[in-house]
C-alpha positions, -999 to 999 in steps of 0.1 A, spaced: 0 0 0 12 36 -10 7 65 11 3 103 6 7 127 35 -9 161 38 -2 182 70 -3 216 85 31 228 99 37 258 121 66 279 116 84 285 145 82 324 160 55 332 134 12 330 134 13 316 102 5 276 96 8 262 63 -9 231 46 17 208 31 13 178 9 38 144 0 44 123 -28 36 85 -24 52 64 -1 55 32 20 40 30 50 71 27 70 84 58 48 52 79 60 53 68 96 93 75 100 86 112 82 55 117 104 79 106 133 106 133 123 83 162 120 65 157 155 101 156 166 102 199 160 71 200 180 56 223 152 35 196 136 -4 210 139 -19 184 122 -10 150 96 -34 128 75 -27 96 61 -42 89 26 -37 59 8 -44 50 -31 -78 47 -27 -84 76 -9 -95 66 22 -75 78 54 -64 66 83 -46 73 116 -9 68 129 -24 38 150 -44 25 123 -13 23 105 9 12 128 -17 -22 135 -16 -23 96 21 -35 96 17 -54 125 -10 -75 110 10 -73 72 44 -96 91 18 -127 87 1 -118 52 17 -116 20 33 -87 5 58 -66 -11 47 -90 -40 59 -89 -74 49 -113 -100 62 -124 -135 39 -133 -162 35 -146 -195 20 -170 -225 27 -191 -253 8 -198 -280 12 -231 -307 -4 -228 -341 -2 -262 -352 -16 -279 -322 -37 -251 -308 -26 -252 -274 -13 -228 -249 15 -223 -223 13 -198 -191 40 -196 -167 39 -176 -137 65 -163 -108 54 -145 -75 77 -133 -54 69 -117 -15 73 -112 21 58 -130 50 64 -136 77 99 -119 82 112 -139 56 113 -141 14 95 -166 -9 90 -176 -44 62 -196 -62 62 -205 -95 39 -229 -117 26 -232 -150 -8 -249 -173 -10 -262 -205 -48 -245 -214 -68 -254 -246 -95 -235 -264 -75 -202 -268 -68 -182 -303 -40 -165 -301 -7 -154 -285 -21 -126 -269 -54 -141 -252 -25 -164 -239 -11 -140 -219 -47 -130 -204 -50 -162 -192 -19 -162 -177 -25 -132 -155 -62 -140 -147 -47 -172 -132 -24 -150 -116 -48 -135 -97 -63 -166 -89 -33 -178 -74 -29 -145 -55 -60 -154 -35 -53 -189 -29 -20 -173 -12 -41 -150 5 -33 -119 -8 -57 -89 -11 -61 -52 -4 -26 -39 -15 -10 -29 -48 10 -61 -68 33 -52 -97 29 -75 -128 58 -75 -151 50 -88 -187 66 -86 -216 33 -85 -240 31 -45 -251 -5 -56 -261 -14 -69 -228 4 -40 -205 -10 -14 -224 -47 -29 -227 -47 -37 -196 -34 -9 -181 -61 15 -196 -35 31 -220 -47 15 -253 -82 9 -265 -93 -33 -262 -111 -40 -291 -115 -78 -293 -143 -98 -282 -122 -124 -264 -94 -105 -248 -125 -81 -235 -141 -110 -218 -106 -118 -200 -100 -82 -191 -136 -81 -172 -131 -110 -155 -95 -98 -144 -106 -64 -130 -138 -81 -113 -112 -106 -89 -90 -78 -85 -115 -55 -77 -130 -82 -51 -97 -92 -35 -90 -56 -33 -58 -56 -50 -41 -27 -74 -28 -43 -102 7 -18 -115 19 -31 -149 51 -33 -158 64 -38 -195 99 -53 -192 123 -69 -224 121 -102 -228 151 -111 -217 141 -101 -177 109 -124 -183 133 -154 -190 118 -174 -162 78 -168 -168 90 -180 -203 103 -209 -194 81 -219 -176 51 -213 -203 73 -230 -225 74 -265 -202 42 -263 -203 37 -264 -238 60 -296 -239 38 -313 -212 60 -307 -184 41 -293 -153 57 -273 -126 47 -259 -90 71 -250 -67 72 -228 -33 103 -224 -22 120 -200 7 144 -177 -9 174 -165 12 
């Protein structure tokens, strides 16, 4: 979860008070500034926004991260999907990455899926079942960076260029609908192809028959 900061501050030996505003920021970045400021003892007053704007207080906050050491977060995922002309099938691999606990794992796994046309629809399928894996983990109600390598997909997705087709429309509706259920921001993130190497492979296997589903702790 981001989190945007808007305060009145009090310069010192003058009446006047003036209304100040931050860029977004963790929520340990807005507690430790919140924590700096009361130090001059000129703070008048500090709300905490988040994304959705909604506010909350310095002890809502605070019991935020206490309850976030057992969920998921910090998550990053890599996506993407294969598509084979001559037999019609389709290959999505998938890599999540994320915090619990104090400590760092990785899950990865992939499906050979039928019934698809293209390359493209490939890759919504993948990240729907992204999302679907998301809230078997249990993660919901915070922001989760997809990196793909699909400009299509980021950019339809993302609102930046029109969706046109019938079938990548019906995956895109039932993507925002979980998402928008599990409360979860979904940031895209178009990356080469080369840094999607694993989500590729993976899509790949899966194409060839081989399955794979893994969750491992990383150090």
């Amino acid at each position: 979860m981001q989190i945007r900061l808007e305060w009145s501050y009090h310069l010192l030996k003058r009446k006047q008070t003036y209304f100040m505003k931050s860029e977004w920021m963790s929520v340990e970045e807005s507690l430790a500034l919140v924590a700096d400021l009361e130090k001059t003892g000129r703070l008048k007053e500090v709300v905490f926004l988040d994304q959705e704007d909604s506010t909350w207080t310095k002890k809502e906050l605070l019991r935020f991260l206490k309850q976030l050491e057992s969920e998921p977060h910090n998550v990053k995922a890599y996506v993407d999907g294969g598509y084979d002309l001559s037999s019609k099938k389709a290959g999505i691999g998938i890599a999540i990455y994320f915090q619990q606990n104090h400590k760092s794992w990785r899950v990865r796994f992939n499906d050979q899926l039928e019934l698809l046309q293209d390359n493209n629809e490939a890759e919504y399928a993948a990240l729907y079942r992204l999302i679907q894996q998301l809230e078997t983990i249990g993660m919901h109600h915070q922001p989760i960076t997809v990196y793909m390598d699909s400009m299509v997909v980021v950019n339809q997705a993302s609102g930046e260029w029109p969706c046109l087709e019938d079938h990548y429309i019906r995956w895109l509706n039932r993507i925002d609908e979980l998402a928008r259920v599990l409360g979860l921001t979904l940031q895209y993130e178009l990356i080469d192809r080369n840094a999607n190497k694993e989500a590729d492979q993976l899509a790949t296997q899966a194409l060839k028959g081989v399955e794979i589903e893994s969750k491992i702790e990383r150090a």
